[in-house]
N, C-alpha and C positions, 0 to 999 in steps of 0.2 A: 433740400436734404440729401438727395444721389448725388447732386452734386457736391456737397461736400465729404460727402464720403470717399467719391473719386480722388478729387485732390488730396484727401490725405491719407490716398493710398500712392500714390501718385509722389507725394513729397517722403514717405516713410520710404519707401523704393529709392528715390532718392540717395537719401540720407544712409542707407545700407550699403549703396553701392560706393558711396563719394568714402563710408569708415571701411569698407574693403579693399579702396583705393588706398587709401591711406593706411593702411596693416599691410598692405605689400609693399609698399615704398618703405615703409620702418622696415620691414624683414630683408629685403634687398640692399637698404644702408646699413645693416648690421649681421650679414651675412655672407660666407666665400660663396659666390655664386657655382662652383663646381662641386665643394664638398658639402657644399648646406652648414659647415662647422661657423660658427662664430669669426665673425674678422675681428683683425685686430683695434682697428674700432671700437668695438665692441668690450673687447676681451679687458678692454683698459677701463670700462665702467667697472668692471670687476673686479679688478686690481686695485683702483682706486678706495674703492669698499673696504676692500681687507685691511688696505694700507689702516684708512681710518678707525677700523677695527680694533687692530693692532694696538696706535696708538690710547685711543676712549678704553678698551677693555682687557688687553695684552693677550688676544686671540692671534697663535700663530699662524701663519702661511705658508702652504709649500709651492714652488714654479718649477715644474721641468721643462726646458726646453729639449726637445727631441728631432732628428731629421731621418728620413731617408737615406740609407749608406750607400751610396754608387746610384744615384738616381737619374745623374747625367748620363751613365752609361747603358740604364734601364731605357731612356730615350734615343739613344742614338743606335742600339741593336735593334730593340720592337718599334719605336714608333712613337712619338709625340699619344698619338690615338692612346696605344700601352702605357706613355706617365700616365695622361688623365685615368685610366681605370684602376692602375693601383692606388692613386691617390683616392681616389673615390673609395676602392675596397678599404684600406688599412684606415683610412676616417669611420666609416660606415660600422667595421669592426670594432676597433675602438669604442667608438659611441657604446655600444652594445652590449660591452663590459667592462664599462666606466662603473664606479659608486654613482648614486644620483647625483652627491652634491661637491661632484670632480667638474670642473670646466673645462673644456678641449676648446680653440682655436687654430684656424690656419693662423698663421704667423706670418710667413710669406715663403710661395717656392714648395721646397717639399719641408718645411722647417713647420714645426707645432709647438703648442704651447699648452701644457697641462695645470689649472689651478686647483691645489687645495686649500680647501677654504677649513679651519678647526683642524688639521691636521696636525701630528706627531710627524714630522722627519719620517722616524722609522714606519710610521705605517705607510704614509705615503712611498718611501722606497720598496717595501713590499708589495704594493698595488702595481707599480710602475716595474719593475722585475716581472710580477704577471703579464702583461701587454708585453713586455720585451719576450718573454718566452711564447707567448699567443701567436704572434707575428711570426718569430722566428720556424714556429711550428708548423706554418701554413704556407701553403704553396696557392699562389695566385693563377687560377688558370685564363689565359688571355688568348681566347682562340686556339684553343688548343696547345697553347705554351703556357708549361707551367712554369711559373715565376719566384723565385725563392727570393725573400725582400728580409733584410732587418734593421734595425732601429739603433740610432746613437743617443742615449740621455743624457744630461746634463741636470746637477739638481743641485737646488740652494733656496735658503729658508729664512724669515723673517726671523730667527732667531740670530742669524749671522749677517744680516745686511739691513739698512734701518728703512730703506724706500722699496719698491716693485720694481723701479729701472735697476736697480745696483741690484737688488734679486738674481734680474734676468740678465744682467752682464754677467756674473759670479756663476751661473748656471748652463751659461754658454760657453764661459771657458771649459 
């Protein structure tokens, strides 16, 4: 009888640690290991969603894609060390005063990608105007250099493009 009880403590211990094993490996394939934001990997479960949405229920979509203005040059005055910490601050912010049901990913680089998922156009440009003035408001302090950072958007919506890649090409111009 102890002894069965050991072993199926023994195998429940186990079994916790092999689904903890495996809940980091999902979270590390589906996440930018610097910003924690979503990869593009990922991002494209989501896109694909809506796509399907769209079509079955005619729920529109919004994508902005957005970068870092002068990011190269944020790297080559402070430091590689100072990209990574803006990118970490301006994600981390972001997040923070996102809607809940706004998705953010890295994209690649200092380049991002915003989903609304049931969105109006216009409210989604209203949201996205807020973050663009957020950012522009904030000064990054990096070791005692303060950092003034802003954002390019680009925005385009399943009302005007019929897939998620023609979205995000028309959003990128």
């Amino acid at each position: 009888m102890i002894l069965n009880h050991t072993y199926e403590r023994i195998l429940t211990k186990k079994n916790e640690n092999e689904q903890k094993q495996k809940d980091e490996l999902i979270y590390i394939a589906n996440h930018d290991p610097l910003t924690g934001l979503m990869n593009r990997r990922r991002i494209w479960e989501h896109l694909h969603f809506c796509e399907n949405q769209k079509k079955e229920k005619d729920i529109n979509y919004v994508i902005s894609i957005f970068d870092i203005d002068y990011f190269k040059r944020v790297n080559d005055t402070y430091g590689h060390a100072c990209g990574d910490f803006v990118l970490v601050e301006i994600s981390n912010l972001i997040k923070e005063n996102l809607s809940r049901d706004v998705k953010i990913a890295r994209w690649g680089g200092e380049e991002f990608l915003l989903l609304y998922k049931g969105y109006s156009d216009e409210k989604a440009i209203i949201e996205i105007e807020e973050i663009r003035k957020l950012i522009d408001e904030t000064f990054f302090d990096f070791l005692g250099t303060k950092i003034h950072i802003t954002l390019t958007f680009g925005v385009s919506s399943s009302l005007y493009c019929d897939t998620a890649e023609h979205i995000i090409i028309d959003a990128d111009k």
